[in-house]
LODO-577713 format. One record per residue: residue in three letters; y, x, z of N, C-alpha, C in turn. Coordinates in pm, whole numbers, plus 50000, padded with zeros to 5 digits. Layout:
# LODO-577713
alaYXZYXZYXZ...
This chain:
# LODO-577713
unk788044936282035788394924981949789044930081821unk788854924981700789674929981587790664924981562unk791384931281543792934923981492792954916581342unk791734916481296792324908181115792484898081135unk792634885581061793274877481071792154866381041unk791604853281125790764849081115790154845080985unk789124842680901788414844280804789104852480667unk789444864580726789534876380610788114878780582unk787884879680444786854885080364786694899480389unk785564901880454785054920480463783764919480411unk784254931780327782774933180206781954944780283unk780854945780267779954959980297780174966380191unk779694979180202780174990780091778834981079922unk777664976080011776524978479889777364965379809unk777824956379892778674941179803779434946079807unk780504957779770781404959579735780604970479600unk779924975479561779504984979504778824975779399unk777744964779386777444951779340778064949879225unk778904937179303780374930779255781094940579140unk781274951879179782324964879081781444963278969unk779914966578978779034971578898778604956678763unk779404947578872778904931278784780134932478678unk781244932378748781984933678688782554943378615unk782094952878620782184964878478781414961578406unk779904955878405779464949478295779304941978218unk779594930378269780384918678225781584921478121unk782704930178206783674931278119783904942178000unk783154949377982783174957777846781844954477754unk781394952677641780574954577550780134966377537unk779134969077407778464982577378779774992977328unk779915001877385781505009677354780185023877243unk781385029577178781375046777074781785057977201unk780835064677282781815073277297782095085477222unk782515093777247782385108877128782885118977259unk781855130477249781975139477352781145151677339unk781235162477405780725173677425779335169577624unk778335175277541777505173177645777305188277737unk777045185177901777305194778026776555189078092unk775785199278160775005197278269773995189978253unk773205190878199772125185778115770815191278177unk770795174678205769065172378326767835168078289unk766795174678266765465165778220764475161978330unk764235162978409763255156478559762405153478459unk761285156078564759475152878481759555136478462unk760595125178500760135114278451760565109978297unk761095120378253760915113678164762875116178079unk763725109278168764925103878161765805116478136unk767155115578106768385124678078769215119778183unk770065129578217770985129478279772305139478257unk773215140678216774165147678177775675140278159unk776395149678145778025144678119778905144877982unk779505135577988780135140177862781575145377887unk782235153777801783625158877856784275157977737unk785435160277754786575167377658787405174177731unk788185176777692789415192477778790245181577859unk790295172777891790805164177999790325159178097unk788925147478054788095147778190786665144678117unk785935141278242784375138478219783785122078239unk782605121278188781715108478272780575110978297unk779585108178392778275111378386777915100078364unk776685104778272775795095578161774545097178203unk773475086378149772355085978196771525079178051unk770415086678052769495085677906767935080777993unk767525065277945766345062078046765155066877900unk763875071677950762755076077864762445067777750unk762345056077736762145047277631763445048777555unk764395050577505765545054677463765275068477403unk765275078777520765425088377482764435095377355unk762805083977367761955089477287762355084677175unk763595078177127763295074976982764825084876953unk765375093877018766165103876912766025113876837unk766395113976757765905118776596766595133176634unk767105143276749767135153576744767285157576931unk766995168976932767205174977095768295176677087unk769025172977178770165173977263770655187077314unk771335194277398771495202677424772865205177499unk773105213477548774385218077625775655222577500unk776615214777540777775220977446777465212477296unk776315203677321776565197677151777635184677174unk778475188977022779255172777068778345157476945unk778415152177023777535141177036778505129876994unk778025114076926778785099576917777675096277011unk778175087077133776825078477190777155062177207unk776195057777207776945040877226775715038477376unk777165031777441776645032277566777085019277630unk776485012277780777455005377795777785014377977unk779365005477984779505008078124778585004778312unk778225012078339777995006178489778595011278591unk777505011478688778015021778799776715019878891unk776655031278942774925033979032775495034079161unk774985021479200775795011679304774815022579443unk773575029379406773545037779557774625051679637unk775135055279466776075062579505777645062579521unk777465048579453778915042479378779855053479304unk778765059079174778775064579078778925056978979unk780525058578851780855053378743779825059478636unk779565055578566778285061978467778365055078339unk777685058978190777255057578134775855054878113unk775315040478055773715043178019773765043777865unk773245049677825773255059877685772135051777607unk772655041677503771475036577448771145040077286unk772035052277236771845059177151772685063577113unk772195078077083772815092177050772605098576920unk773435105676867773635111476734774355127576770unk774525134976672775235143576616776775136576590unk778095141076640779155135976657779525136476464unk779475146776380779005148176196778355134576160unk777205134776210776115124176149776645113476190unk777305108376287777885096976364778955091576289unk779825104676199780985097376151780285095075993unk779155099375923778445096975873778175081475823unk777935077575929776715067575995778205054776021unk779505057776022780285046776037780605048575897unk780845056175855781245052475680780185040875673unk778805043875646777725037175589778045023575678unk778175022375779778235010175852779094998775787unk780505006375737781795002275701781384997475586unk780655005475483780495000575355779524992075360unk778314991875422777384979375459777794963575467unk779274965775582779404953675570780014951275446unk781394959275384782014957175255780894945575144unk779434952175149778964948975028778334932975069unk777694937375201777244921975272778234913375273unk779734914575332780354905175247780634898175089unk780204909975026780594903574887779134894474851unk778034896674918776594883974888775924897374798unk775644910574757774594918974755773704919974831unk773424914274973772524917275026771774901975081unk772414892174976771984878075031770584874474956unk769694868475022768554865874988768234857774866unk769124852774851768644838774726769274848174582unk769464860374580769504865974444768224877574470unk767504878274563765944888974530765304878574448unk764494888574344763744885274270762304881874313unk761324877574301759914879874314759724892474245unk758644901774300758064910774280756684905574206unk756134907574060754724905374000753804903374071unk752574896474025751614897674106750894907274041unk750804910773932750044919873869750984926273789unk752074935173805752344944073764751554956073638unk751574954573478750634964273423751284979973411unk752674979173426753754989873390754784991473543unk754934999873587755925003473707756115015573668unk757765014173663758745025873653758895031873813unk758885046873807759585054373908760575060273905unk761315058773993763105067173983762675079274103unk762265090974067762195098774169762555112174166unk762165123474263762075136574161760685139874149unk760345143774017759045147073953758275155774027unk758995163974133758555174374183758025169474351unk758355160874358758345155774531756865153174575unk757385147574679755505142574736755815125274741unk756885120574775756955104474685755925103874584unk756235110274474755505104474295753545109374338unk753725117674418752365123274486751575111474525unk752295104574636751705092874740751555080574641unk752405075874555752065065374525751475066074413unk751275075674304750045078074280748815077674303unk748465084774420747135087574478746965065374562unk748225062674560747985047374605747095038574507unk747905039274383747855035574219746045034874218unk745955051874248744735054974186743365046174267unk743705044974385742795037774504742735025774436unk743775017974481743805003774441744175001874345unk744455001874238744404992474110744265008673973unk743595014573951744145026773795744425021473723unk744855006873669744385001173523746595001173508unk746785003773620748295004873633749055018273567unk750015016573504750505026773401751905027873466unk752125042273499753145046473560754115054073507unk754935050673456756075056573423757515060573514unk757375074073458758785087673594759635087673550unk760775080773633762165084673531762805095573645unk762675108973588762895118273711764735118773769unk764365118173870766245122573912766375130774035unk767265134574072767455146974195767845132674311unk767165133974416767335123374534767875129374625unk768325142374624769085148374720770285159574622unk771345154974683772305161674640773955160574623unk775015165874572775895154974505775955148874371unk774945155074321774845150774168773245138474133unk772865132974286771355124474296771975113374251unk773395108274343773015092474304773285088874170unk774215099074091774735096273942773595100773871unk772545106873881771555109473790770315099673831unk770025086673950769275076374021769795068473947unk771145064273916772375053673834771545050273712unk772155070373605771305063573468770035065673448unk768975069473521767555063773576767175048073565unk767745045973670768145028573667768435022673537unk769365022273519770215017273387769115021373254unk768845025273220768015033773131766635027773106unk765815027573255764935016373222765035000873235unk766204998873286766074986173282766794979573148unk767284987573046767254986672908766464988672837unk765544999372853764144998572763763174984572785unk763554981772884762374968172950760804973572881unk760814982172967759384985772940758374988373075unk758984981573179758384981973302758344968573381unk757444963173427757614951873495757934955973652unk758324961673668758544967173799758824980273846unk760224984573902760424994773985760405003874138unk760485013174124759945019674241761305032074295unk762295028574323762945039674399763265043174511unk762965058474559761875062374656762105077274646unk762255084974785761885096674838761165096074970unk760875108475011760205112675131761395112675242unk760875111175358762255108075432762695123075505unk763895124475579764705133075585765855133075676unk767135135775687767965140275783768775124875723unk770095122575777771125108975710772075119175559unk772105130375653772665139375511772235138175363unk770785141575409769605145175327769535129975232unk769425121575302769775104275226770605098575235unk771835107375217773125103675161773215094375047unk772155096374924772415096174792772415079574800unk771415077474872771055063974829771935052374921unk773005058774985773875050175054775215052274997unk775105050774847776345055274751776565039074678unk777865038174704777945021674640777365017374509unk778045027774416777955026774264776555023174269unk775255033374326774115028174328773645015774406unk774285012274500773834996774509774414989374406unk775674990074362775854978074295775004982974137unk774144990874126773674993773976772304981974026unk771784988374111770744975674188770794963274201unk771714956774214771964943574234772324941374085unk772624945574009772834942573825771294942273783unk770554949573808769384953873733768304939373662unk767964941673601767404924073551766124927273568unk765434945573603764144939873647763694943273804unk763144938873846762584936974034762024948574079unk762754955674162762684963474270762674967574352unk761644979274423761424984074505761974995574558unk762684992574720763385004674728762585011474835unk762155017674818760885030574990761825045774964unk762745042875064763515056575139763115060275276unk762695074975284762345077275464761115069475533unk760765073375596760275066875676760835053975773unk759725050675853759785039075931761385037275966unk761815045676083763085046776091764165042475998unk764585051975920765245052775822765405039875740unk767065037575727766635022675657768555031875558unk768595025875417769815032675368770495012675327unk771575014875228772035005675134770925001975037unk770685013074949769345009174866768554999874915unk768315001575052767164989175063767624971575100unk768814975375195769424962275176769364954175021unk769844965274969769904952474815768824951674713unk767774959974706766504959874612766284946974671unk765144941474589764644928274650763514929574696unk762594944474715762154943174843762464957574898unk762154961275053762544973875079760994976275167unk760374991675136758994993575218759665006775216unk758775011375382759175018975452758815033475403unk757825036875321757755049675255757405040875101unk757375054475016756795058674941755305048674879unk754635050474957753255049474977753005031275005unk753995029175139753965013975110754125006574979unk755275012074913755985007474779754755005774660unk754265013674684752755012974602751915003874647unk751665005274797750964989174808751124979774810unk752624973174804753224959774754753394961774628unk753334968374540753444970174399752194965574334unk750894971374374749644970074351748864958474428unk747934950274328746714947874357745774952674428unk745204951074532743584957374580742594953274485unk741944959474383741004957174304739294952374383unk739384956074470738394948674557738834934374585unk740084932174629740254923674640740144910174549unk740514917874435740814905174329739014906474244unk737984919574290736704917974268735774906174346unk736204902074424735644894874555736534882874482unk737664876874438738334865374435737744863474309unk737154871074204736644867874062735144863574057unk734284870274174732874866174205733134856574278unk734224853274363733814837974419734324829074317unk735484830274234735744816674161734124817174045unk733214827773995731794827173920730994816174009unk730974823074139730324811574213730704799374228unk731864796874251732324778374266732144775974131unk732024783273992731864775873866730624776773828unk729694784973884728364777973902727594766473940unk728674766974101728344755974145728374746274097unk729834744274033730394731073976729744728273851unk728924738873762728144739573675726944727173752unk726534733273787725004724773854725114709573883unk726404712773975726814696574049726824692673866unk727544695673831728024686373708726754681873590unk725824690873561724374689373567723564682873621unk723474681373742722804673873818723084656973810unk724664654473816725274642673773724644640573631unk724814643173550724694639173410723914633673422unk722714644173482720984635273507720604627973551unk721374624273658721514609273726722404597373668unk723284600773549723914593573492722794584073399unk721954599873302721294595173188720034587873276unk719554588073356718774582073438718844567673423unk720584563173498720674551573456720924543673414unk721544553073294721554544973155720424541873060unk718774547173145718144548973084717144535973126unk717714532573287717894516773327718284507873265unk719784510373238720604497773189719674495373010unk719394503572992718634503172831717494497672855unk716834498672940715414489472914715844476572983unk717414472073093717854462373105718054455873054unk718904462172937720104453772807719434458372712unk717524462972710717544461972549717674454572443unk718044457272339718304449272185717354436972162unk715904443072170715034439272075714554424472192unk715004428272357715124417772462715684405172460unk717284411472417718294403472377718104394772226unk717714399472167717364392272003716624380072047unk715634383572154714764373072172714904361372221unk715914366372304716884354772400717574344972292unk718624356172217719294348372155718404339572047unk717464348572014715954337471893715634324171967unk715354324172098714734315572166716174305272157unk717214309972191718244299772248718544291172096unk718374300172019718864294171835717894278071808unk716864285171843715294278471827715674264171913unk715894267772049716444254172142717484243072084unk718884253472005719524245471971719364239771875unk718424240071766718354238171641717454224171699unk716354225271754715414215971794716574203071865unk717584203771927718174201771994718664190571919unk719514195071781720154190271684719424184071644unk718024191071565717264178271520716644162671582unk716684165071687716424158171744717864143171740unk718854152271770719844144771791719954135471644unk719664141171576720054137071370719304124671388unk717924130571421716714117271405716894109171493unk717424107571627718064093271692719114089571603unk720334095671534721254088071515720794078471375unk719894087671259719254080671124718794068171178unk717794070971306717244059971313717964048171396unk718774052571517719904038571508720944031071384unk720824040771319721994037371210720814026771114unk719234032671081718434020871023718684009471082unk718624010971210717793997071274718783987271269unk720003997171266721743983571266721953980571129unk721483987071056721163979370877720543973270852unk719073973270906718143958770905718543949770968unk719253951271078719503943571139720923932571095unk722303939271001722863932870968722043925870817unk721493932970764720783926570644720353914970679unk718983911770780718653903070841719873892670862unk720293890670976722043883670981722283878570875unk722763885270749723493882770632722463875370553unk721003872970508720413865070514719943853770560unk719713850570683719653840770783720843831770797unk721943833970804723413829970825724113824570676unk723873833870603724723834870493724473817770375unk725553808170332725653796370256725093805470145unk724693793570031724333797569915725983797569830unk726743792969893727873792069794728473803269845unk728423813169948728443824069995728273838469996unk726793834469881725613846369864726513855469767unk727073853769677727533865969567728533874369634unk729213865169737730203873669845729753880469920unk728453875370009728083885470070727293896969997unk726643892469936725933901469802726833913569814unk728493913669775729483925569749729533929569887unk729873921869970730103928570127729003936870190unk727623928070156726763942270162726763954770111unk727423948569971727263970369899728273972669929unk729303965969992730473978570055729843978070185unk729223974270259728613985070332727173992670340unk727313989370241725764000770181726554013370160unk727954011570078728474019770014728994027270131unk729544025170193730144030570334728784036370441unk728054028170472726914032670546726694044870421unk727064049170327726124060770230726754074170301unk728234068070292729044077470320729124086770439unk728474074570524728364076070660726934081970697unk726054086270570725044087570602724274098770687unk723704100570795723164107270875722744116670791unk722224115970724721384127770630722634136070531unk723304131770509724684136370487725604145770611unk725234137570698726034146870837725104158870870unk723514159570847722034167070858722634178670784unk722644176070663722774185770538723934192170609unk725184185370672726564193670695726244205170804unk725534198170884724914205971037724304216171009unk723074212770883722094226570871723154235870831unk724384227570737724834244570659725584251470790unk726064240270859726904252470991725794262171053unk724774253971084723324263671198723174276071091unk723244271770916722694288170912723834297270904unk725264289570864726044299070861726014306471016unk726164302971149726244304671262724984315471301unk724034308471214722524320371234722744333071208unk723514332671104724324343870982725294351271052unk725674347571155727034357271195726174359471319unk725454346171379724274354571521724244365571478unk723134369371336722044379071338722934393171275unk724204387371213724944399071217725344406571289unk725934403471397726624405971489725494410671571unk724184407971595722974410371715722224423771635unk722994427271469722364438171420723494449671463unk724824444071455725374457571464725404463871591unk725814451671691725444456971897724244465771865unk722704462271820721834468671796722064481671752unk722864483271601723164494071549723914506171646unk725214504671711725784511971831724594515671971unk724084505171985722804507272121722134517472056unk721464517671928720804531871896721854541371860unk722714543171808723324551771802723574564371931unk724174555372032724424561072169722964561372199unk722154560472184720924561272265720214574472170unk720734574772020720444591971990720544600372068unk722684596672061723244609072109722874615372227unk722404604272319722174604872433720464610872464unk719704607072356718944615272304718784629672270unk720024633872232720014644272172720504656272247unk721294646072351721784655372472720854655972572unk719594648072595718354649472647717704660872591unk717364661772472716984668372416717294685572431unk718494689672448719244698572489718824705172578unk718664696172673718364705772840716554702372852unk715964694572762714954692072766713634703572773unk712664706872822711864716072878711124717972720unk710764708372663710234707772539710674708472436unk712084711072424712804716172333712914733472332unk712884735272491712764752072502711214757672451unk710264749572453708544753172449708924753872284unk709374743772195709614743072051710224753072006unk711044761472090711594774972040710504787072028unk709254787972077708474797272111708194799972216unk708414794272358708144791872469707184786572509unk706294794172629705364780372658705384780872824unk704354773172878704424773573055702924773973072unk702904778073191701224782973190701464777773374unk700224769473378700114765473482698594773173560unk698524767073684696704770873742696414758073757unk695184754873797694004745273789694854733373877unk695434739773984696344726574085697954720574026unk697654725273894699054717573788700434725073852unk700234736073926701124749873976702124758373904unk702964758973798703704767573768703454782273795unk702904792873698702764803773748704214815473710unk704524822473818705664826773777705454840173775unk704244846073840704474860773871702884863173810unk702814873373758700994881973717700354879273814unk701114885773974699974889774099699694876874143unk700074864274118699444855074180698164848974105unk697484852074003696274856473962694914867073985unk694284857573951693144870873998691934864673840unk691174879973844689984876073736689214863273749unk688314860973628688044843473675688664832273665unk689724835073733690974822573706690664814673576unk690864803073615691534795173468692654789273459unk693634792273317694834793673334695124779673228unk696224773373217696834762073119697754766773057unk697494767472917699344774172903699734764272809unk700754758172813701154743572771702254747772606unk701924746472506703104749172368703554739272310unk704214737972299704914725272211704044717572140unk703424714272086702044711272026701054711072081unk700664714772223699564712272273699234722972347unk698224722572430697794730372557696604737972553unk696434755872581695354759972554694884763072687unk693544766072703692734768072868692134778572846unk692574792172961691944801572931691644814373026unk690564817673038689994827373150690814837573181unk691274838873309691864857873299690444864073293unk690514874073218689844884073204690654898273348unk691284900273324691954909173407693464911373414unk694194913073494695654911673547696464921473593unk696844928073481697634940473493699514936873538unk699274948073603701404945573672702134951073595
């Protein structure tokens, strides 16, 4: 029987080994260590295994193959090393350990925290914030280089230049990219052309190298000369890897040399292929737009034998003709009611009228003789004709000038017929030569001797035997 005490917690060694291992990882982040490396294991899979020490005590560390293939130098016994690692523990042995997720030179490491330190310095101050990069040209005719004259940088993007775009003019502003005297001679490089403004675009750039070796370009003064500069640049330091300050703040950063040239440049194929297709869509749009016209003048060539002039004149002749008949007509009922009510009061005024009466009515008749004069139909005739011809008069004016504009536009429109017209090209010295089935001949070989040929000239059409048909 055991003596503990009823539901005491007893762990097995592997949940006790677990638990430790949860909780060492949980509770520390990615730690710096700095150490001298011992006992240093490579096994065919791949992985590291070794310790780190100092003159007090040790840890054993562990380097897994995907890791290990991206360090930028061999390792070795007795090198002292910076590694950033985090804590575990290898719960089969319940072994405290390191897993090693990258290693340096313990030199290059303190290196590599300066640069870190000043990284953020500048990222705080907004040098490395996006909304002050410039656009880079699309067609760049001038790109400055900040390099050394002697390197294989000015080599590569040259031989880039020369591929894709030559029509590009390259100007070297040489400087030493390695040294203590690179970044102050990269500075007035910089400065220098971006006062001449004689480049639409820069290029600064070496071949890549050790963190020593590209020291230069992780020098403040030269970022902040970069972030002043008023014209748009390119920073290609090192390779893939390799990333400095310079590139944080140029407004763009490519990974060599060689890239920097191909975001700098045009593909001249490319923009050969984008210049033959916009020929073609303005061909096209040539034709379409051609083709329309012809269907336009088509039917305007409708609406003209619709709305012709000489149609319309006739209408309006005929309608003049109606109304005039119209009027006359109307004149000669009213003359002749207006007679028949004058004989008719005459009559009256005779028949009715006392003799002691007669000299009175006598006057009352000529005032209305005199009034009926006034009133006279043939008087209102005469007023009517002068309106019908004045009215005829502004008709036939007005039905000459619509006329006048209808031919006008029907020149122009003429004349732009005329233009694309087949018989305007024959009038130049052109002619068309057909075969017997009214055929278009376009080629010699579709003839043979015998034949009889049409050849159609502006003036008229001649008919005529091949004799024989040379290619």
């Amino acid at each position: 029987m055991s003596s503990l005490p009823e539901n005491t917690l007893v762990y097995s060694v592997s949940r006790l080994n677990t638990e430790v291992r949860q909780v060492l990882e949980s509770g520390f982040p990615l730690i710096w260590v700095e150490g001298e490396i011992s006992n240093l294991s490579t096994p065919r899979s791949g992985h590291m295994y070794f310790s780190l020490k100092d003159e007090y005590a040790q840890t054993r560390c562990a380097m897994f193959r995907m890791k290990r293939s991206l360090l930028r130098f061999s390792p070795a016994a007795g090198d002292k090393v910076l590694a950033r690692a985090r804590i575990t523990l290898y719960e089969a042995r319940g072994d405290f350990q390191l897993v090693i997720e990258h290693m340096e030179p313990a030199g290059e490491g303190r290196l590599r925290q300066a640069i870190e330190q000043l990284k953020m310095k500048l990222d705080q101050e907004g040098l490395f914030d996006a909304r002050h990069k410039k656009d880079l040209p699309a067609l760049p005719m001038t790109v400055g280089v900040i390099t050394s004259p002697s390197g294989a940088a000015i080599t590569d993007i040259l031989n880039v230049f020369q591929r894709r775009f030559p029509a590009i003019k390259v100007i070297v502003y040489p400087a030493s990219v390695q040294g203590n005297s690179a970044a102050a001679e990269m500075i007035e490089m910089l400065k220098l052309a971006d006062q001449r403004n004689e480049c639409d675009l820069l290029i600064l750039g070496r071949g890549g190298g050790s963190l020593e070796d590209l020291m230069a370009f992780n020098d403040e003064a030269l970022a902040r000369t970069i972030f002043n500069l008023q014209t748009p640049i390119i920073s290609a330091v090192g390779h893939e890897i390799d990333t400095s300050i310079s590139d944080y703040v140029a407004d763009r950063r490519a990974p060599t040399p060689s890239a920097a040239a191909e975001l700098a440049s045009p593909d001249r194929m490319h923009l050969r292929d984008s210049v033959s297709q916009s020929l073609h869509s303005l061909s096209s749009g040539l034709k379409r737009l051609l083709k329309s016209r012809k269907t336009e003048v088509r039917h305007l060539q409708q609406r003209l034998a619709i709305l012709s002039p000489a149609r319309q004149l006739q209408n309006n002749a005929q309608q003049v003709d109606f109304i005039a008949m119209r009027l006359h007509n109307n004149m000669q009922q009213i003359l002749s009611q207006a007679t028949t009510r004058q004989k008719q009061l005459k009559q009256r005024l005779l028949a009715n009228s006392p003799a002691v009466n007669l000299q009175k009515q006598r006057f009352k008749l000529q005032d209305l003789d005199n009034r009926l004069m006034s009133n006279s139909p043939a008087a209102k005739i005469a007023l009517t004709r002068q309106q019908l011809a004045s009215h005829s008069h502004t008709l036939e004016q007005a039905i000459k000038n619509k006329l006048a504009k209808v031919e006008e536009k029907l020149h122009s429109m003429g004349s732009r017929l005329d233009s694309v017209s087949p018989l305007a090209t024959l009038s130049r010295g052109y002619s068309i030569t057909r075969n017997d089935h009214d055929d278009i001949i376009r080629h010699a070989k579709t003839l043979q001797n015998g034949d009889l040929i049409h050849t159609e000239f502006s003036d008229g059409k001649v008919i005529s035997k091949v004799e024989r048909v040379k290619s």
